[in-house]
Residue frames relative to the residue before (quaternion, step in Angstrom):
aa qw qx qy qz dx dy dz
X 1.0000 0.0000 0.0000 0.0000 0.00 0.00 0.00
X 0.1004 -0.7993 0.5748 0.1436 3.49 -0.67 0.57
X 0.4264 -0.6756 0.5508 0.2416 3.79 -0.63 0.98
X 0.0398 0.7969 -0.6018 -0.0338 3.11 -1.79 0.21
X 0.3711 -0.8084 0.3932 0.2328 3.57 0.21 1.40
X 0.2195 -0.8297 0.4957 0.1327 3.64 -0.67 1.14
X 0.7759 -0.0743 0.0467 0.6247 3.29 1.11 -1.02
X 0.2691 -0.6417 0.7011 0.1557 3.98 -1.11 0.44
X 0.4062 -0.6822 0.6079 -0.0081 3.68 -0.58 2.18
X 0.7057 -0.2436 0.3477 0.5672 3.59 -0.32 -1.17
X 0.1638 -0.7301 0.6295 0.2092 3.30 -2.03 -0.15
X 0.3578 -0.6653 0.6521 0.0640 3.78 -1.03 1.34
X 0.3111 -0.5219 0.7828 0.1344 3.65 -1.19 1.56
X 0.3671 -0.7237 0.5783 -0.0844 2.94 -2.28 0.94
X 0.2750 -0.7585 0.3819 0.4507 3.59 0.49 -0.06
X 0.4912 0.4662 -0.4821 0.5558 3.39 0.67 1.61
X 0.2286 -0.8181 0.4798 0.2198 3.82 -0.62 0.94
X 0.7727 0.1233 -0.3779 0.4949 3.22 -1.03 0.88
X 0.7208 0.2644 -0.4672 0.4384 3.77 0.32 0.96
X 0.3335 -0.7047 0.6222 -0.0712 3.05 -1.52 1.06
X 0.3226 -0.6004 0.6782 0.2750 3.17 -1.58 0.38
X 0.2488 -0.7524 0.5861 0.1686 3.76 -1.34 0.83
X 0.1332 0.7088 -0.6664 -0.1891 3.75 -0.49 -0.25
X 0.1477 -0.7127 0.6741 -0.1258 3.62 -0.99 2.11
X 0.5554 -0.4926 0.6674 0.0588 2.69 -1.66 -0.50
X 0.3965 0.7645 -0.4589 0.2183 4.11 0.01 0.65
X 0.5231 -0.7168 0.4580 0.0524 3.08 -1.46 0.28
X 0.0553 0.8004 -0.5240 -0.2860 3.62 -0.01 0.12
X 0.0418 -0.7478 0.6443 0.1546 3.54 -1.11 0.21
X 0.6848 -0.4255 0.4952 0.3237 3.45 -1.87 0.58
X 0.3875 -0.6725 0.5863 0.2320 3.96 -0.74 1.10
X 0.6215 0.5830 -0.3845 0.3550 3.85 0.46 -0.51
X 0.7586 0.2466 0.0374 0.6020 3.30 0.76 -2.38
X 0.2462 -0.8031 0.4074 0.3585 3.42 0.79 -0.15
X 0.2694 0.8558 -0.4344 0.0788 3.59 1.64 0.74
X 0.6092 -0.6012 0.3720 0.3594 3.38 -0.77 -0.37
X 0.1368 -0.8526 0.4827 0.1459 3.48 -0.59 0.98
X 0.6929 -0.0980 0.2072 0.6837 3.66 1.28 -1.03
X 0.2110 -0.7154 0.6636 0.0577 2.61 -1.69 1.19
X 0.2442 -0.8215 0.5124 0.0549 3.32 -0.77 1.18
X 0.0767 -0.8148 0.5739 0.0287 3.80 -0.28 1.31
X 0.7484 0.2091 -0.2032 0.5957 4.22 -1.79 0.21
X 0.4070 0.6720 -0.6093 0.1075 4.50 0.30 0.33
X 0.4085 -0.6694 0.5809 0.2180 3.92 -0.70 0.93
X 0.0574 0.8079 -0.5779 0.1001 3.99 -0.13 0.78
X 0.3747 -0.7309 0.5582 0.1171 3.42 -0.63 1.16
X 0.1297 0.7202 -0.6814 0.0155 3.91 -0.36 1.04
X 0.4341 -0.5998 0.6407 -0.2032 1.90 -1.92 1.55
X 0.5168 -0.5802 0.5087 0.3709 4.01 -0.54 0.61
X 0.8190 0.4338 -0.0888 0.3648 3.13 -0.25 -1.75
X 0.5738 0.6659 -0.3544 0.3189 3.50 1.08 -1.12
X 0.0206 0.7422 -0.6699 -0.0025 3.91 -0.49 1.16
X 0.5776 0.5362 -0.5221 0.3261 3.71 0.38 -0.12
X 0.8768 0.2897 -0.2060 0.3238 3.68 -1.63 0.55
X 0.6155 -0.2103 0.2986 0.6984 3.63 -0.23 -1.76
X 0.4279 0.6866 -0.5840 0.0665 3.24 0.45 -0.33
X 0.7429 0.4365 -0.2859 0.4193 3.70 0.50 -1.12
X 0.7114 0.3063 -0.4296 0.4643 3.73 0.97 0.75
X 0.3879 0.6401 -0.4754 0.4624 3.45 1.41 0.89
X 0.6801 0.5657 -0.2115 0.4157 2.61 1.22 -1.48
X 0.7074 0.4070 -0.2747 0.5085 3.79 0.61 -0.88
X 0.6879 0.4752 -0.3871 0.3887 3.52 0.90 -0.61
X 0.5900 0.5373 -0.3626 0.4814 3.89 1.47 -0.59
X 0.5474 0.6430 -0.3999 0.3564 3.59 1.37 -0.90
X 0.6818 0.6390 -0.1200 0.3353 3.21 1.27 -1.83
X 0.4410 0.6319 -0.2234 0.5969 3.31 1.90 -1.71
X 0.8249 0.3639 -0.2655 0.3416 3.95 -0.11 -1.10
X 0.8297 0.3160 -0.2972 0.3512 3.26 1.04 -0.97
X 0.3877 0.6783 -0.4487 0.4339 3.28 1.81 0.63
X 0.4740 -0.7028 0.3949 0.3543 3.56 1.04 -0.65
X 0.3792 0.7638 -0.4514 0.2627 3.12 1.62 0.15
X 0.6191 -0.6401 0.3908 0.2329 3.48 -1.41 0.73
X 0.2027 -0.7252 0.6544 0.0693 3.79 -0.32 1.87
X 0.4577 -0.6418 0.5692 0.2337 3.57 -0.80 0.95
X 0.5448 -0.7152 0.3861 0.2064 3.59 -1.02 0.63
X 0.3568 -0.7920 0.4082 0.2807 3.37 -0.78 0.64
X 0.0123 -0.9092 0.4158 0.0180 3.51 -0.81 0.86
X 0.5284 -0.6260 0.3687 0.4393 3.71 -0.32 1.27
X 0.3585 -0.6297 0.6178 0.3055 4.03 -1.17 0.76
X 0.6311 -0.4845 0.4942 0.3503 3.16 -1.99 1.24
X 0.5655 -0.5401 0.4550 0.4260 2.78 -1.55 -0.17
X 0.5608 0.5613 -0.4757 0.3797 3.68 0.51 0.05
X 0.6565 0.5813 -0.2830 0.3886 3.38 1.33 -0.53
X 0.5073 0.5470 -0.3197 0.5842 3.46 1.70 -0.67
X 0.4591 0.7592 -0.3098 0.3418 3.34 0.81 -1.06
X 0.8264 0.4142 0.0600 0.3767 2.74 0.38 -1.94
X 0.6148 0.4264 -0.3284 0.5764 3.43 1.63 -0.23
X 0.2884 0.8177 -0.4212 0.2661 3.29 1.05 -0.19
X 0.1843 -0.8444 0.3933 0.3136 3.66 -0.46 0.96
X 0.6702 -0.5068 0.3230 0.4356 3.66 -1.01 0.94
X 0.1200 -0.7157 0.6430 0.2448 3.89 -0.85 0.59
X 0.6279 -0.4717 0.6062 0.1251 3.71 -1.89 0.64
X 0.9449 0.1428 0.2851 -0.0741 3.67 -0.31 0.74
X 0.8023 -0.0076 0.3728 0.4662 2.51 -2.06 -1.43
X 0.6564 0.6601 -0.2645 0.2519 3.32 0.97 -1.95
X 0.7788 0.3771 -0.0851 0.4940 3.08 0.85 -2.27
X 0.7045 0.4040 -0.4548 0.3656 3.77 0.59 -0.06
X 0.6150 0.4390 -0.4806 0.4452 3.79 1.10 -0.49
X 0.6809 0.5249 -0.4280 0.2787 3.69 1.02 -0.18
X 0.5295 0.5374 -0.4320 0.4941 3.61 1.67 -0.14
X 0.5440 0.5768 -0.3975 0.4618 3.50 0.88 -0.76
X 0.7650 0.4553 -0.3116 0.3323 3.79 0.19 -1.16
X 0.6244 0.5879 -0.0770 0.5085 2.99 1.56 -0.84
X 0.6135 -0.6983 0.2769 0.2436 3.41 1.78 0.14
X 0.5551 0.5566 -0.3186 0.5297 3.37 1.85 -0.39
X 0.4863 -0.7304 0.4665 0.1109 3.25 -0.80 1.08
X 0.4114 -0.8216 0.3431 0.1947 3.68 -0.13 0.55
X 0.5238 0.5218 -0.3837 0.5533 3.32 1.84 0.09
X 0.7136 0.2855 -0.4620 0.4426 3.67 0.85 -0.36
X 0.3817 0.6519 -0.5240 0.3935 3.71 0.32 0.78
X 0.6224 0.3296 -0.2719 0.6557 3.52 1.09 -1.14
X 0.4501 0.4723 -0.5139 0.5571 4.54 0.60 -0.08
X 0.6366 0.5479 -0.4228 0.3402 3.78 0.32 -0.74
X 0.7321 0.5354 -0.0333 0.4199 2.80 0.78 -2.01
X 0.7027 0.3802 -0.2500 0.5468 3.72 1.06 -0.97
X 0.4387 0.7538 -0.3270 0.3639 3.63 1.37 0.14
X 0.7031 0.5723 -0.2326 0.3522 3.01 1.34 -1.65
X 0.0580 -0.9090 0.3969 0.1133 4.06 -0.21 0.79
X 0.3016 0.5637 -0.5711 0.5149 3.15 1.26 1.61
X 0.4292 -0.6715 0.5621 0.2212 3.90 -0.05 1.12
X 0.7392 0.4738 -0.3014 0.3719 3.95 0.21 -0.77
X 0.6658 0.5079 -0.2220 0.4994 3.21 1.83 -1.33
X 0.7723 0.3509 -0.3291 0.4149 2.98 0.43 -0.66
X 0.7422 0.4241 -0.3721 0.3616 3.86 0.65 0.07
X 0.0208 -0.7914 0.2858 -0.5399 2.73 2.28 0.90
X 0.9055 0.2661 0.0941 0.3170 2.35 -0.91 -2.28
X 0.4214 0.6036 -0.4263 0.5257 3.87 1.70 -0.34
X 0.6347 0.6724 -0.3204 0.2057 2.85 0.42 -1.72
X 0.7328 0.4807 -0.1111 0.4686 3.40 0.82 -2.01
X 0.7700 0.2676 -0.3406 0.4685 3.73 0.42 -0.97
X 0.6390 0.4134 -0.5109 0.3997 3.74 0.48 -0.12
X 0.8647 0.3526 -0.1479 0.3257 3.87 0.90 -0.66
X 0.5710 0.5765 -0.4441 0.3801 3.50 1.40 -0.67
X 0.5206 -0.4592 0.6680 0.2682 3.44 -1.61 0.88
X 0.8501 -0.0402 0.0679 0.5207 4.05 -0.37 -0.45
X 0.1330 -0.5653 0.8131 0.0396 4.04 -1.66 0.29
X 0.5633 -0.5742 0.5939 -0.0126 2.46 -1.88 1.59
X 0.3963 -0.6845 0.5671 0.2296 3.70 -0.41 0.38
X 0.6922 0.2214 -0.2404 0.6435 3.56 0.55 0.30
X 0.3614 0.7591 -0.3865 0.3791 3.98 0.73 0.71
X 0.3926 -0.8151 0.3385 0.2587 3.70 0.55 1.01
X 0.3883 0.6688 -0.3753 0.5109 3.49 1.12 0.22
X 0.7255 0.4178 -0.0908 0.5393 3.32 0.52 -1.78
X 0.5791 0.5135 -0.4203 0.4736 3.76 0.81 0.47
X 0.7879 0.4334 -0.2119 0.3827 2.70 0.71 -1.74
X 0.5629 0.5277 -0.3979 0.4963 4.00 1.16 -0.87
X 0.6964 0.4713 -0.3460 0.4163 3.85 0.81 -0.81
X 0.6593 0.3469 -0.2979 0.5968 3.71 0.81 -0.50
X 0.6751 0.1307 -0.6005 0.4080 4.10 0.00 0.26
X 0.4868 0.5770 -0.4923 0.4333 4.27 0.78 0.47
X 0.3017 -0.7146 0.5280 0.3458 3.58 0.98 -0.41
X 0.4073 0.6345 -0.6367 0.1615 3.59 0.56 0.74
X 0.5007 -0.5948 0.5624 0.2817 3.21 -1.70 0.23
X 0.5096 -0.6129 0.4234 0.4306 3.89 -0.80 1.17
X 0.8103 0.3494 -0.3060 0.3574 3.91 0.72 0.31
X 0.2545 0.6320 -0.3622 0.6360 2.98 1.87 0.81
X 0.7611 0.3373 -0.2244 0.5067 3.40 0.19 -1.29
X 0.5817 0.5752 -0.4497 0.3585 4.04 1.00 -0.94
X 0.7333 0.4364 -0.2760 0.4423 3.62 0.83 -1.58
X 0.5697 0.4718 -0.5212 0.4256 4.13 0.89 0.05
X 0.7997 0.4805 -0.2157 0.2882 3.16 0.71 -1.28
X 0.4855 0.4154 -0.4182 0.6457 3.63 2.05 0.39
X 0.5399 0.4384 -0.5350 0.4796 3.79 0.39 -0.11
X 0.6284 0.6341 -0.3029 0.3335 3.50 0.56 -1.14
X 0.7774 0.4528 -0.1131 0.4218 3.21 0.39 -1.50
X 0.7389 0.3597 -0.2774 0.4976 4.01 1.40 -0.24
C-alpha cells in the first residue's frame, strides 16, 4: 500500500523536541493501480525527524511547513495521573493476588472489603469479579473500593500494581 497525506489537522508538542504528534488525514492506495483502498480521517501520527519509512517523510515536510508558517503546535502536557492510570497494563488474577500477598495484604481482608459493601447487588457484583474475572483494569471501581477499605493510597496501590504486572 502506498500512503498519501491528504490533509495535516493540527500538531501536539511532546515532551521530546523536534517530535510531535500529527492528527492528518491520508489515504492508502494500491502501488500497482494506484486505486484507492481507504481513506483514513482525525489519524494521531507520531513524527519523527529521521523517520523515512511510509508517510512519514510527508508528515514530516508538512509539520516543517506547519512551523515555519507559524501555525499554532498545541502544547505538550505531562498526563494526570488518572491518565497513566489508565495506560496501566491489565494484571491476570494470579498477577493481582500474588501482588497483594507480596505486598503483605492478606487476601481474606479483600473478601472483608468485598463483604463490606452494603448495597446487596454491589457487593455480589463485586464477588462476582474477584472470585471470577480472568484480569482487572487498574482504573476498575473495585480496585478503589478494596484500596480505600485497606487505606491504600491510589499511589500505593500504582507502585504494587507495576511491581505486579513485571
Amino acid at each position: 500500500m502506498k500512503p498519501n497525506l491528504l490533509s495535516l489537522k493540527a500538531v501536539r508538542a511532546t515532551d521530546k523536541a523536534d517530535v510531535f504528534v500529527a492528527t492528518l488525514d491520508f489515504e492508502l492506495l494500491d502501488p500497482q493501480t494506484g486505486e484507492l483502498i481507504e481513506t483514513v480521517t482525525d489519524a494521531e501520527y507520531g513524527v519523527v525527524p529521521e523517520d523515512t519509512f511510509g508517510l512519514s517523510p510527508q508528515v514530516v515536510l508538512a509539520v516543517a511547513e506547519w512551523i515555519a508558517q507559524g501555525r499554532y503546535i498545541t502544547p505538550y502536557s505531562s498526563p494526570t495521573s488518572e491518565e497513566l492510570r489508565a495506560m496501566m497494563p491489565s494484571l491476570s488474577a494470579r498477577e493481582l493476588r500474588l501482588g497483594l500477598i507480596a505486598n503483605g495484604i492478606a487476601l481474606a481482608s479483600v473478601q472483608e472489603a468485598v463483604d463490606a459493601i452494603t448495597d446487596l447487588a454491589e457487593r455480589e457484583k463485586a464477588q462476582v469479579e474477584w472470585e471470577y474475572a480472568g484480569s482487572f483494569e487498574r482504573t476498575h471501581a473495585l480496585i478503589a473500593q478494596i484500596a480505600d477499605y485497606l487505606a491504600l493510597t491510589p499511589e500505593q496501590v500504582d507502585a504494587m500494581w507495576l511491581a505486579s504486572a513485571s
